[in-house]
PyMOL Python script that loads the backbone (N, CA, C, O; Angstrom):
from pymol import cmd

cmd.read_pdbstr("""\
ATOM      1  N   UNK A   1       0.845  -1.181   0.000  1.00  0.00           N
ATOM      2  CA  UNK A   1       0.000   0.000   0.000  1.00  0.00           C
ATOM      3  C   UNK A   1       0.889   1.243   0.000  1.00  0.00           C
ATOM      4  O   UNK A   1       1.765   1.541   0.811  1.00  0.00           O
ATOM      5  N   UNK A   2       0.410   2.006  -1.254  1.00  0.00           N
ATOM      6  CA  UNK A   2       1.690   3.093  -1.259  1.00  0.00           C
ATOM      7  C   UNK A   2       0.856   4.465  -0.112  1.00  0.00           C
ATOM      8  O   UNK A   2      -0.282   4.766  -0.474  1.00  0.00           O
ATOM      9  N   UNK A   3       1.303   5.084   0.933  1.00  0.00           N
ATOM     10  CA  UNK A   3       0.939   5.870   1.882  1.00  0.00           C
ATOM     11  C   UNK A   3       0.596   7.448   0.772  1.00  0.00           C
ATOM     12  O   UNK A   3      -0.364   8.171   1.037  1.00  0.00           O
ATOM     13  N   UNK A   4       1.259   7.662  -0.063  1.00  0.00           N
ATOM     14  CA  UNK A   4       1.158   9.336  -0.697  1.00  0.00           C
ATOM     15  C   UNK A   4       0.196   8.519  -1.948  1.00  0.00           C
ATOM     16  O   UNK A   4       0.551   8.306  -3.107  1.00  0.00           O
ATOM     17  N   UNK A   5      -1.041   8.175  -1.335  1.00  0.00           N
ATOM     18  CA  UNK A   5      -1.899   8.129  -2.703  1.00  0.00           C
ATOM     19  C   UNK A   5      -2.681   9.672  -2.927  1.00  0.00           C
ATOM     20  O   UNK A   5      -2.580  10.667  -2.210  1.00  0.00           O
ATOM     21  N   UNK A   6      -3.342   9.521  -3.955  1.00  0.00           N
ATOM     22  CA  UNK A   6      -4.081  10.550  -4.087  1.00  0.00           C
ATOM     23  C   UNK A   6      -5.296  10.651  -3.021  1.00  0.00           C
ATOM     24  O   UNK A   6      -5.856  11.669  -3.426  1.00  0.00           O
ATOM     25  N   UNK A   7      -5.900  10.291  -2.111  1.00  0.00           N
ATOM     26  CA  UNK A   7      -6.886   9.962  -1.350  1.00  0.00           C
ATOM     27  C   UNK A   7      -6.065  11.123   0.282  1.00  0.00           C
ATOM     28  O   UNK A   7      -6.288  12.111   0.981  1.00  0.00           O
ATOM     29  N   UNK A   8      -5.153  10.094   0.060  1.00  0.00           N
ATOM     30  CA  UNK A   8      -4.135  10.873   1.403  1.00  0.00           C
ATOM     31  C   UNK A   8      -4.121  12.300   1.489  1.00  0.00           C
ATOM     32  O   UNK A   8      -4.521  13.036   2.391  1.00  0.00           O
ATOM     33  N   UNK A   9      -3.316  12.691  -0.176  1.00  0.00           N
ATOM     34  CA  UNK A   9      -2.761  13.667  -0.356  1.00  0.00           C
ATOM     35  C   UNK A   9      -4.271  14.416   0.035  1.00  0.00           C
ATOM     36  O   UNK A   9      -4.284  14.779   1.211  1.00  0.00           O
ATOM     37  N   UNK A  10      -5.492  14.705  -0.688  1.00  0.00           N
ATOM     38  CA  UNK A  10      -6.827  15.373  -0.890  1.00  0.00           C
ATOM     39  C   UNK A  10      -7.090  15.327   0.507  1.00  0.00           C
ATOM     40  O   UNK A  10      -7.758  16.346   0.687  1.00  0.00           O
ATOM     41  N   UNK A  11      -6.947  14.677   1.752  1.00  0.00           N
ATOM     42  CA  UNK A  11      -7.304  14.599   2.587  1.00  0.00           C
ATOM     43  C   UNK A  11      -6.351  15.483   3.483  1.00  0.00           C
ATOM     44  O   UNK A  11      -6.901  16.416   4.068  1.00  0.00           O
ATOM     45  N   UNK A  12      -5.220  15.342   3.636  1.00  0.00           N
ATOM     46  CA  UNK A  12      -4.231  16.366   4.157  1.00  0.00           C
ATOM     47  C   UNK A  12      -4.412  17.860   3.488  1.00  0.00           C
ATOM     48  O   UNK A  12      -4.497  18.821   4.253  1.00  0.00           O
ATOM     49  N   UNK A  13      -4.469  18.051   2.114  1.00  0.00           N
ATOM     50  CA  UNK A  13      -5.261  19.106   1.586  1.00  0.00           C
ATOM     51  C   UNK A  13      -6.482  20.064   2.430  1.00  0.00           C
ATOM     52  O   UNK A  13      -6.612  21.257   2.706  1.00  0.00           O
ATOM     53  N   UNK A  14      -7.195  18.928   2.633  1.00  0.00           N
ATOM     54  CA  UNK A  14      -8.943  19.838   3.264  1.00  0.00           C
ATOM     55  C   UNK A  14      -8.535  19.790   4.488  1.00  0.00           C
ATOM     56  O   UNK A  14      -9.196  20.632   5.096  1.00  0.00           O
ATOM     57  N   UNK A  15      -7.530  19.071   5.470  1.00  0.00           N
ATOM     58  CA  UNK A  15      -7.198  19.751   6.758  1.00  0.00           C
ATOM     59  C   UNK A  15      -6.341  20.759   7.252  1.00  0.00           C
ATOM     60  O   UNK A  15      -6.198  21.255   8.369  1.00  0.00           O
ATOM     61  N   UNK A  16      -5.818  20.940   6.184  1.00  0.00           N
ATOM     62  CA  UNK A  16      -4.719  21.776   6.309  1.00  0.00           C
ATOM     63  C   UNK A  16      -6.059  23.480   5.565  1.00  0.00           C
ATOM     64  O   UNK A  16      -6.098  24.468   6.298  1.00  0.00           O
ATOM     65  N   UNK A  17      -6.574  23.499   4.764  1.00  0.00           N
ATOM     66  CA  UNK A  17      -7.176  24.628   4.500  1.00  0.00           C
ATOM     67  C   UNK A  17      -7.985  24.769   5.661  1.00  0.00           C
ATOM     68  O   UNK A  17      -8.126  25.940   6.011  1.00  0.00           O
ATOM     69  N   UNK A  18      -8.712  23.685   6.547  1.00  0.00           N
ATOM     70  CA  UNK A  18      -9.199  23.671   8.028  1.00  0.00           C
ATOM     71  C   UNK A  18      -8.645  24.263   8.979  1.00  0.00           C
ATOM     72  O   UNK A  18      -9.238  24.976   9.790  1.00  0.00           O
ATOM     73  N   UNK A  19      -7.477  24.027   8.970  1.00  0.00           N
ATOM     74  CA  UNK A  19      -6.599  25.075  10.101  1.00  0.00           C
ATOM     75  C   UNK A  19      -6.128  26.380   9.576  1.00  0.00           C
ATOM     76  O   UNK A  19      -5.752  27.365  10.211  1.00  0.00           O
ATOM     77  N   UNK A  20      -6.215  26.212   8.393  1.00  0.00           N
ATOM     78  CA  UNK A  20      -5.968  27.668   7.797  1.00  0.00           C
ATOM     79  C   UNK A  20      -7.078  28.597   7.786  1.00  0.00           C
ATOM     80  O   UNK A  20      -6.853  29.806   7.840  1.00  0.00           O
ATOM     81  N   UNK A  21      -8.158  28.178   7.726  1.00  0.00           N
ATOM     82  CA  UNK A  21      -9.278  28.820   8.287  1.00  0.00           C
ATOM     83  C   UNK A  21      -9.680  29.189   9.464  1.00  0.00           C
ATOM     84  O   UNK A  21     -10.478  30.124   9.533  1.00  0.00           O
ATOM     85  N   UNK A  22      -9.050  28.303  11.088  1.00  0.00           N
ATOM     86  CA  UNK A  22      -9.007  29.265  11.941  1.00  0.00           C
ATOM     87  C   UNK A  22      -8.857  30.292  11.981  1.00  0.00           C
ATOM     88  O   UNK A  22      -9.678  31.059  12.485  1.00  0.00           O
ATOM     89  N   UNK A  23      -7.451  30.756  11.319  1.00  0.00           N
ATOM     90  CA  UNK A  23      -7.275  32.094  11.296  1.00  0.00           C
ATOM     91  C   UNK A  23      -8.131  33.360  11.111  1.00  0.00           C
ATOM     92  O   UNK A  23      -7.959  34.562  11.312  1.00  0.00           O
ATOM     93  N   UNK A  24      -9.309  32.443  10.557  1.00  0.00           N
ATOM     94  CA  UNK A  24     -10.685  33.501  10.606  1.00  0.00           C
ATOM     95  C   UNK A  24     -10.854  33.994  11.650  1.00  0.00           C
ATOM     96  O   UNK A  24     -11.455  35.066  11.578  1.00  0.00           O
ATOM     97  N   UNK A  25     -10.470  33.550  13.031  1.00  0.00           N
ATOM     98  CA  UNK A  25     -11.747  34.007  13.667  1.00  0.00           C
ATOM     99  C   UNK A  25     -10.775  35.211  14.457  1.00  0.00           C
ATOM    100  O   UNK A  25     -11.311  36.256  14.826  1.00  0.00           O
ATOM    101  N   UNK A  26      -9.577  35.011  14.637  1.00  0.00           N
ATOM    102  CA  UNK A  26      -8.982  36.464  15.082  1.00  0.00           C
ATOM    103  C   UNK A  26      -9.401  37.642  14.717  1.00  0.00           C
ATOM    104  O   UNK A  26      -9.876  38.422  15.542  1.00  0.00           O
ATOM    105  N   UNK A  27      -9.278  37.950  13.373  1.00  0.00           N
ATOM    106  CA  UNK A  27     -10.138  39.325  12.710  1.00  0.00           C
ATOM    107  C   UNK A  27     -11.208  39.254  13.001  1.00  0.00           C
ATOM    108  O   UNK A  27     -11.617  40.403  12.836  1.00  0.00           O
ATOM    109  N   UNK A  28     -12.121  38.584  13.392  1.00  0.00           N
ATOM    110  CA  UNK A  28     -13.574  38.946  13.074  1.00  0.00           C
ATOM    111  C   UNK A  28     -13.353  39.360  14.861  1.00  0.00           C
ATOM    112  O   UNK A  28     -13.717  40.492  15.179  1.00  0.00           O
ATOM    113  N   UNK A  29     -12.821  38.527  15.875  1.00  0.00           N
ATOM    114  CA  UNK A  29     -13.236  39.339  17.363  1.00  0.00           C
ATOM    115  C   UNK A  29     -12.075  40.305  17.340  1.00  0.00           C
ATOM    116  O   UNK A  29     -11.879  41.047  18.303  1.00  0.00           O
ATOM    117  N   UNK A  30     -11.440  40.318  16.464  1.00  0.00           N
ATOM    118  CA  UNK A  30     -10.427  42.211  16.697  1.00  0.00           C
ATOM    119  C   UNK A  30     -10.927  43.271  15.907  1.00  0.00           C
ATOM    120  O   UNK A  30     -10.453  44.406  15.861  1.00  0.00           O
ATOM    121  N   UNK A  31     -11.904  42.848  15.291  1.00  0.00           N
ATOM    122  CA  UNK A  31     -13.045  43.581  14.585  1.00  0.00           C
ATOM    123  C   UNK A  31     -13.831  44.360  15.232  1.00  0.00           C
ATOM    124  O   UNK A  31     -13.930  45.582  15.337  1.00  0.00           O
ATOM    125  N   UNK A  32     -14.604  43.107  15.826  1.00  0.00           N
ATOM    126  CA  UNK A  32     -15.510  43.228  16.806  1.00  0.00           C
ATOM    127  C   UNK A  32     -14.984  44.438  17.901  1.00  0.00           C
ATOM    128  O   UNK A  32     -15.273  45.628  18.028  1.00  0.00           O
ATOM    129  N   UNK A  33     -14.211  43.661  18.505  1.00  0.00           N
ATOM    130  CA  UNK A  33     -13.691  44.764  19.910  1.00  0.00           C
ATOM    131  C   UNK A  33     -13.378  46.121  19.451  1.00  0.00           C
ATOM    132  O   UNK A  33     -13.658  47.070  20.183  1.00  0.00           O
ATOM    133  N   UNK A  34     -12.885  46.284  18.438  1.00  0.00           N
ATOM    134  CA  UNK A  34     -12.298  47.639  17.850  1.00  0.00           C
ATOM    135  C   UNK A  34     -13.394  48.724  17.227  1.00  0.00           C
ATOM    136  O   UNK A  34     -13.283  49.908  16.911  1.00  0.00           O
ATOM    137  N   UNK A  35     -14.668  47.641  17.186  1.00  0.00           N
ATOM    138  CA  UNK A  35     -15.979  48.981  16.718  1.00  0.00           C
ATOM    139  C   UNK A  35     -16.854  49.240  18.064  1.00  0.00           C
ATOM    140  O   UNK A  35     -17.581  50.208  18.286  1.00  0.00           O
ATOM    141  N   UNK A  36     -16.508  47.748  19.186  1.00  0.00           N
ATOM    142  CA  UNK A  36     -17.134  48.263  20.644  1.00  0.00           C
ATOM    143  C   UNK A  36     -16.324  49.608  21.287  1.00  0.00           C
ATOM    144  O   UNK A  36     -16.820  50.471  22.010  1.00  0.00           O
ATOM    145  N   UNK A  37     -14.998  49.528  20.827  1.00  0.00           N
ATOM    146  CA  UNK A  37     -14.184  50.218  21.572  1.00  0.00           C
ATOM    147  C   UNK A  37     -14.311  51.578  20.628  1.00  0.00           C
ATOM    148  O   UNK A  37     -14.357  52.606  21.303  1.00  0.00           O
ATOM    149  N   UNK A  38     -14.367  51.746  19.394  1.00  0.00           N
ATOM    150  CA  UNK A  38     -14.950  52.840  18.261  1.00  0.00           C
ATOM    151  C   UNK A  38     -16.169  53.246  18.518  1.00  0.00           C
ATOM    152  O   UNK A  38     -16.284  54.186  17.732  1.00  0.00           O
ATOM    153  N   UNK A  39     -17.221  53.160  19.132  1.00  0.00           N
ATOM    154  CA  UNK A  39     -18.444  53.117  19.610  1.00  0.00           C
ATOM    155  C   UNK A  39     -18.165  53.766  21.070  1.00  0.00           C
ATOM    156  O   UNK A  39     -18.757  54.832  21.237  1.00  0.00           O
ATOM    157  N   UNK A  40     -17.560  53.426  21.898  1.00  0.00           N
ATOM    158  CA  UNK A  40     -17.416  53.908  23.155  1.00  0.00           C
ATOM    159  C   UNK A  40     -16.819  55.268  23.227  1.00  0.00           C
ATOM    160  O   UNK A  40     -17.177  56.190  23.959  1.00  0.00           O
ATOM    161  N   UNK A  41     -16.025  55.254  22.509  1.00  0.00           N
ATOM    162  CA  UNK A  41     -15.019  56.448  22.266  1.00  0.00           C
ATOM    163  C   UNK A  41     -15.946  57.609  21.354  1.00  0.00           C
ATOM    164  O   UNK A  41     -15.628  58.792  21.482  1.00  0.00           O
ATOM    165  N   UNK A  42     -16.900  57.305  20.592  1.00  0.00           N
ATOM    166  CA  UNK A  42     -17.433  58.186  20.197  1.00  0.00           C
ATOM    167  C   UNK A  42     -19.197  58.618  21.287  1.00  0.00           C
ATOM    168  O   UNK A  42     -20.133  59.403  21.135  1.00  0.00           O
ATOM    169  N   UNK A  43     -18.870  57.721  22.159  1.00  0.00           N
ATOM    170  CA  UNK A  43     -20.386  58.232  23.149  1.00  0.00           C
ATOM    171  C   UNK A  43     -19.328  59.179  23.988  1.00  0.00           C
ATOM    172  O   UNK A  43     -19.730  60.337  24.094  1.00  0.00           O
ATOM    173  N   UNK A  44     -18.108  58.921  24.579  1.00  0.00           N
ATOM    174  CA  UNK A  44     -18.024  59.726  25.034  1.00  0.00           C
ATOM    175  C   UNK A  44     -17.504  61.183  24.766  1.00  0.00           C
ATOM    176  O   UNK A  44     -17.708  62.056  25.609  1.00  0.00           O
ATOM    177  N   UNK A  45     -16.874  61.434  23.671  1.00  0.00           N
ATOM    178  CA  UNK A  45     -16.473  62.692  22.684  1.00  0.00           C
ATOM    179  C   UNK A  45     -17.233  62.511  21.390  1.00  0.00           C
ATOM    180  O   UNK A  45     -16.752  61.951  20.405  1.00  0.00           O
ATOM    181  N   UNK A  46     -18.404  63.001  21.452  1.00  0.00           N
ATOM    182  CA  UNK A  46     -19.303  62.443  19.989  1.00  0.00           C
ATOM    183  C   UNK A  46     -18.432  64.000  18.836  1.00  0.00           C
ATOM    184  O   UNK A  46     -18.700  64.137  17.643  1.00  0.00           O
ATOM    185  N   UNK A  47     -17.377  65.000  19.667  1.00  0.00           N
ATOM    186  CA  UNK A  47     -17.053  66.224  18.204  1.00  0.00           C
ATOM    187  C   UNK A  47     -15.998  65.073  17.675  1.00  0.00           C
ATOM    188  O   UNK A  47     -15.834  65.152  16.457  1.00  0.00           O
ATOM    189  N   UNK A  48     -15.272  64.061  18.287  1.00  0.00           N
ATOM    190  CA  UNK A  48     -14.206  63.071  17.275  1.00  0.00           C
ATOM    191  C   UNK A  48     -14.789  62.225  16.618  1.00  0.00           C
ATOM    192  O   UNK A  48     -14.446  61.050  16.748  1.00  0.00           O
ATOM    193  N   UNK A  49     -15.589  62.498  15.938  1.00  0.00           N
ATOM    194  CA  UNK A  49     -16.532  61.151  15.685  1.00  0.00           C
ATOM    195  C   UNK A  49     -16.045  60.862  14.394  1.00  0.00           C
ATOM    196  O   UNK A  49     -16.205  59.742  13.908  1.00  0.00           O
ATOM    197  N   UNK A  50     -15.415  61.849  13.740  1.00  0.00           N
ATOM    198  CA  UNK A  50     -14.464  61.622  12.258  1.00  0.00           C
ATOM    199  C   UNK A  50     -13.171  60.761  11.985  1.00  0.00           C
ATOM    200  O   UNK A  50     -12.905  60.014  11.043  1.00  0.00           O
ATOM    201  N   UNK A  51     -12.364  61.147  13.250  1.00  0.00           N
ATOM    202  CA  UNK A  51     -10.719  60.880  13.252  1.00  0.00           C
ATOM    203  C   UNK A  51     -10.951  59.567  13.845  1.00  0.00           C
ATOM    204  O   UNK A  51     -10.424  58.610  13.278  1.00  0.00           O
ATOM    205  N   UNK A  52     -11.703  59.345  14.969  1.00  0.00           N
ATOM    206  CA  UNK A  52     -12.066  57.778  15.695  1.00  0.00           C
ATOM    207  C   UNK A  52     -12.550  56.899  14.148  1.00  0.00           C
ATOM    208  O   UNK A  52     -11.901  56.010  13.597  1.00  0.00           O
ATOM    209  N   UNK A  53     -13.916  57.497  13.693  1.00  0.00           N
ATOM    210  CA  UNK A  53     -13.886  56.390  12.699  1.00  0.00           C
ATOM    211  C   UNK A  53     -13.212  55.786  11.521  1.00  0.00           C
ATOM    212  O   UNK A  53     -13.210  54.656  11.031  1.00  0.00           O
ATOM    213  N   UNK A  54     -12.558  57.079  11.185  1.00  0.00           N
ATOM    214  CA  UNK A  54     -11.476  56.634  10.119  1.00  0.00           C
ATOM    215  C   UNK A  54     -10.098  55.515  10.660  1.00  0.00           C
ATOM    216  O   UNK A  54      -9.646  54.484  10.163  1.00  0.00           O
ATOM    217  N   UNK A  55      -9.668  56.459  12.143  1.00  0.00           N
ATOM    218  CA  UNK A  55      -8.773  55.290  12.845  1.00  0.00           C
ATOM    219  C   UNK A  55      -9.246  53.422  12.913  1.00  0.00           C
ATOM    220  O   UNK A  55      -8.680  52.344  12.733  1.00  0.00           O
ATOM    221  N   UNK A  56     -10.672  53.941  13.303  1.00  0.00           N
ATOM    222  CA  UNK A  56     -11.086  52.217  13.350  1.00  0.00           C
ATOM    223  C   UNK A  56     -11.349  51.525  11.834  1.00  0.00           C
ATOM    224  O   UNK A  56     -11.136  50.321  11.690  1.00  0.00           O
ATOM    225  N   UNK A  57     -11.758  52.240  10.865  1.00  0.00           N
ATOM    226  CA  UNK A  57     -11.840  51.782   9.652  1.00  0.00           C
ATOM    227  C   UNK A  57     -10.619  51.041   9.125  1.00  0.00           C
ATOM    228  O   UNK A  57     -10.631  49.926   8.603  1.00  0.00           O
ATOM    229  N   UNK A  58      -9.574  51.813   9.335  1.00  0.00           N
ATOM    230  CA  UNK A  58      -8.181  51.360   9.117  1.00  0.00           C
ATOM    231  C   UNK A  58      -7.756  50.230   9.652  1.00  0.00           C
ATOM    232  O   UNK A  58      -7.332  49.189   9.150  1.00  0.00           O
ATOM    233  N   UNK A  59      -7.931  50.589  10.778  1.00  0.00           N
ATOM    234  CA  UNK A  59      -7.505  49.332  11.846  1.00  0.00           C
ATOM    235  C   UNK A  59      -8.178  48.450  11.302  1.00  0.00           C
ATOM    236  O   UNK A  59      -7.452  47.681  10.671  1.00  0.00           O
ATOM    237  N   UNK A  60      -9.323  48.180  11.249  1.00  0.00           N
ATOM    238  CA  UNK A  60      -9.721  47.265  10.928  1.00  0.00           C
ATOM    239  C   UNK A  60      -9.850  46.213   9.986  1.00  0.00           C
ATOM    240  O   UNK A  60     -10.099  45.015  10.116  1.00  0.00           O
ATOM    241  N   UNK A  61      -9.466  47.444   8.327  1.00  0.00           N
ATOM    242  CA  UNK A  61      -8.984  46.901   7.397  1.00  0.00           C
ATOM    243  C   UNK A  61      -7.523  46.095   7.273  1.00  0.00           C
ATOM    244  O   UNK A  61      -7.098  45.323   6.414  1.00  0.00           O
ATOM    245  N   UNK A  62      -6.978  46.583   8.432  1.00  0.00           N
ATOM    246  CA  UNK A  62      -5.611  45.943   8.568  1.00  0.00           C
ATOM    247  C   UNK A  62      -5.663  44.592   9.299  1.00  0.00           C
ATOM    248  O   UNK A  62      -4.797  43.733   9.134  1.00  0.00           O
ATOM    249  N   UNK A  63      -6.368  44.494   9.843  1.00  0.00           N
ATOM    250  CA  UNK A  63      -7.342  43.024  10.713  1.00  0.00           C
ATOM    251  C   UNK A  63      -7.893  42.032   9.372  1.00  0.00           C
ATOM    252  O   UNK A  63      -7.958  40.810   9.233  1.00  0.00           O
ATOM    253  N   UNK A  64      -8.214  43.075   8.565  1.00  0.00           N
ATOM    254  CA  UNK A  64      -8.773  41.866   7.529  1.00  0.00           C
ATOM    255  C   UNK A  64      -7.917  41.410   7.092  1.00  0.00           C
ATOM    256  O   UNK A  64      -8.141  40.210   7.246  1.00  0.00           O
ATOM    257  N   UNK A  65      -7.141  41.491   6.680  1.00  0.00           N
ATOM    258  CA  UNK A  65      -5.510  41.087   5.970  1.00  0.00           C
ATOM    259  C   UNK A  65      -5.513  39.888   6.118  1.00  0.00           C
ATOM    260  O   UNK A  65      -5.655  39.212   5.099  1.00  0.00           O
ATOM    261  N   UNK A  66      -5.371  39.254   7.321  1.00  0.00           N
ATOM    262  CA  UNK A  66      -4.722  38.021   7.842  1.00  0.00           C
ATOM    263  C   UNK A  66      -6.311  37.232   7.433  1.00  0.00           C
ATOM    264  O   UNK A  66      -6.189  36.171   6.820  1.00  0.00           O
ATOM    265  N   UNK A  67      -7.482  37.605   7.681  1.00  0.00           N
ATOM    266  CA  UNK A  67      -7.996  36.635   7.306  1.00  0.00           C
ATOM    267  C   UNK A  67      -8.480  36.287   5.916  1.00  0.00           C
ATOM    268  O   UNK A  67      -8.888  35.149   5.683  1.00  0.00           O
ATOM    269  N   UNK A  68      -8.446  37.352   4.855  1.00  0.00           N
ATOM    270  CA  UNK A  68      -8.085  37.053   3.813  1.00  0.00           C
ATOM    271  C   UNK A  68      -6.921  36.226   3.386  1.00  0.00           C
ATOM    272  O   UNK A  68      -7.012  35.422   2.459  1.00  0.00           O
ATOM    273  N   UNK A  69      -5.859  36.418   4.043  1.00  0.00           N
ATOM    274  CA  UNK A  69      -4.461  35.439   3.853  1.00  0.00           C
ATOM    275  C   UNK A  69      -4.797  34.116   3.835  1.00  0.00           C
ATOM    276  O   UNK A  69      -4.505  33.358   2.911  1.00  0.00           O
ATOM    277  N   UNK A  70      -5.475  33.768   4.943  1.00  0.00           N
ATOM    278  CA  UNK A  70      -5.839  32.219   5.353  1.00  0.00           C
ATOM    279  C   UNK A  70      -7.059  32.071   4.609  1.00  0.00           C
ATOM    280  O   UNK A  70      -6.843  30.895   4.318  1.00  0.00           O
ATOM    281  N   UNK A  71      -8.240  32.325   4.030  1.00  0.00           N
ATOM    282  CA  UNK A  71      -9.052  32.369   2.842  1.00  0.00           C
ATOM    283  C   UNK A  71      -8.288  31.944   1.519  1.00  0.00           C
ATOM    284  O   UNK A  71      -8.473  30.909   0.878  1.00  0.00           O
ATOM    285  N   UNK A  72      -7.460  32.883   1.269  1.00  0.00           N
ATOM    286  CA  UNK A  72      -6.456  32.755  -0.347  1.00  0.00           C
ATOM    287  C   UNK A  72      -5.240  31.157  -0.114  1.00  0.00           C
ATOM    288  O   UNK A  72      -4.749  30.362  -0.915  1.00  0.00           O
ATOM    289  N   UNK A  73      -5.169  31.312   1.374  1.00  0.00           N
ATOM    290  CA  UNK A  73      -3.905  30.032   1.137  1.00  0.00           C
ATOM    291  C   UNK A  73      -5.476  28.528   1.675  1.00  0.00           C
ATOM    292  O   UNK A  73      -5.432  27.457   1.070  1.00  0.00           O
ATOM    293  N   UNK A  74      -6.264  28.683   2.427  1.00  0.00           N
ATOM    294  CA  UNK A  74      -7.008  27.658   1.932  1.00  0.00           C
ATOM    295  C   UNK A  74      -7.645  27.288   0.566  1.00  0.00           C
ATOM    296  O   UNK A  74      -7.856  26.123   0.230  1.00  0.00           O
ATOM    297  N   UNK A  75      -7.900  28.249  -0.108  1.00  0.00           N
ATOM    298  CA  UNK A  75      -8.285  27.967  -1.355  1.00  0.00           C
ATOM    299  C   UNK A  75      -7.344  27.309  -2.537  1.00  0.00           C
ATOM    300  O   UNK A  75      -7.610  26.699  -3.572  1.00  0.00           O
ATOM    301  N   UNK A  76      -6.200  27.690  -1.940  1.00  0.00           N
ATOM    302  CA  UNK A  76      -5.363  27.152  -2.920  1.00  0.00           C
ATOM    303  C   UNK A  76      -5.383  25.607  -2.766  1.00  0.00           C
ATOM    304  O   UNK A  76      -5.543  24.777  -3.660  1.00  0.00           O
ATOM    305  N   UNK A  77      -5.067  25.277  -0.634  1.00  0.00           N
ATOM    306  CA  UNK A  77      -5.140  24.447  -0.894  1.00  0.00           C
ATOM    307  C   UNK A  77      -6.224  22.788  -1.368  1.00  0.00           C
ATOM    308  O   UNK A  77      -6.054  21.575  -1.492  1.00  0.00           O
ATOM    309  N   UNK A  78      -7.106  23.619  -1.461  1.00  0.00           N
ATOM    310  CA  UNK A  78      -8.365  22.743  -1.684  1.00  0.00           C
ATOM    311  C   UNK A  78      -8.696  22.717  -3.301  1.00  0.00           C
ATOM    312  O   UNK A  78      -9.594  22.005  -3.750  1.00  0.00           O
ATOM    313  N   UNK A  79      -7.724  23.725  -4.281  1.00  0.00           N
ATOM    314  CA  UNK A  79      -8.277  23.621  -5.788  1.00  0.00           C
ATOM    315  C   UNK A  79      -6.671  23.041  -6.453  1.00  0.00           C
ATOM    316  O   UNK A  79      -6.535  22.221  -7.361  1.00  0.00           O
ATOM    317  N   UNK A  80      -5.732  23.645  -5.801  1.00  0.00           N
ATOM    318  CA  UNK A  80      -4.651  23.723  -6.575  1.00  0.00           C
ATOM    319  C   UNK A  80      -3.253  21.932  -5.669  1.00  0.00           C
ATOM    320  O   UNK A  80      -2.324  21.962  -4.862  1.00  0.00           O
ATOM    321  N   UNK A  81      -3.770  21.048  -6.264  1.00  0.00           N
ATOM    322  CA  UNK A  81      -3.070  20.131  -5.659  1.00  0.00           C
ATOM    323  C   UNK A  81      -2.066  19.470  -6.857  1.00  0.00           C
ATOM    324  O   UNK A  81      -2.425  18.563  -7.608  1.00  0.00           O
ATOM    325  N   UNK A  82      -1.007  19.982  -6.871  1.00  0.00           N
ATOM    326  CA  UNK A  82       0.178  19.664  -7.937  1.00  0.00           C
ATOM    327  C   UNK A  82       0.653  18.571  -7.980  1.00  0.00           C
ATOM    328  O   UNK A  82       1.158  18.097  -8.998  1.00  0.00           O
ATOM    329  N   UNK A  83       0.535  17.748  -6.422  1.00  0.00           N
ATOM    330  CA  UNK A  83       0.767  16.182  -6.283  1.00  0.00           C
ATOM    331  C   UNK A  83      -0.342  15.243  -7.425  1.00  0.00           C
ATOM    332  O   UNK A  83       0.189  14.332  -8.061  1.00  0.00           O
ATOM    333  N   UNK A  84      -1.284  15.411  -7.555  1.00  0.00           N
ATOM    334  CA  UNK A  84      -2.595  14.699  -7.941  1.00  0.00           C
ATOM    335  C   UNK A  84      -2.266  14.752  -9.324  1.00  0.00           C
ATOM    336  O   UNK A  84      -3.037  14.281 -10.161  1.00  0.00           O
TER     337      UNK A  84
END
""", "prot")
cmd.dss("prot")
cmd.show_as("cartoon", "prot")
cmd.util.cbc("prot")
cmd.orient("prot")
């Protein structure tokens, strides 16, 4: 029984884009916290309500990064298998 069949390989494939998809969930609660904490900051100084939201917009777009990363490298590994 050869161990690197194609069955193996497809299967190490979809677990490995599985853990690469954890990485979802960091951005979404540093997301989260950063529009509770964007929200707070503007109840209590509602004249910054410009410079706070642009700061959190940013921030936040910079939060997405990583889980787009782990999106683009699971996808690869679930379409693009060069062993097969």
């Amino acid at each position: 029984m050869e161990i690197f069949n194609d069955a193996f390989i497809a299967g190490c494939s979809a677990l490995g884009a599985g853990i690469a998809m954890i990485a979802g969930m960091g951005p979404g609660i540093g997301q989260g916290y950063a529009a509770g904490q964007g929200t707070a900051a503007v109840g209590r100084n509602p004249g910054a309500k410009g410079s706070i939201m642009s700061t959190m917009i940013l921030g936040q777009a910079v939060a997405e990064t990583t889980g787009l990363y782990s999106l683009v490298i699971a996808i690869l590994l679930l379409f693009v298998n060069p062993l097969i």
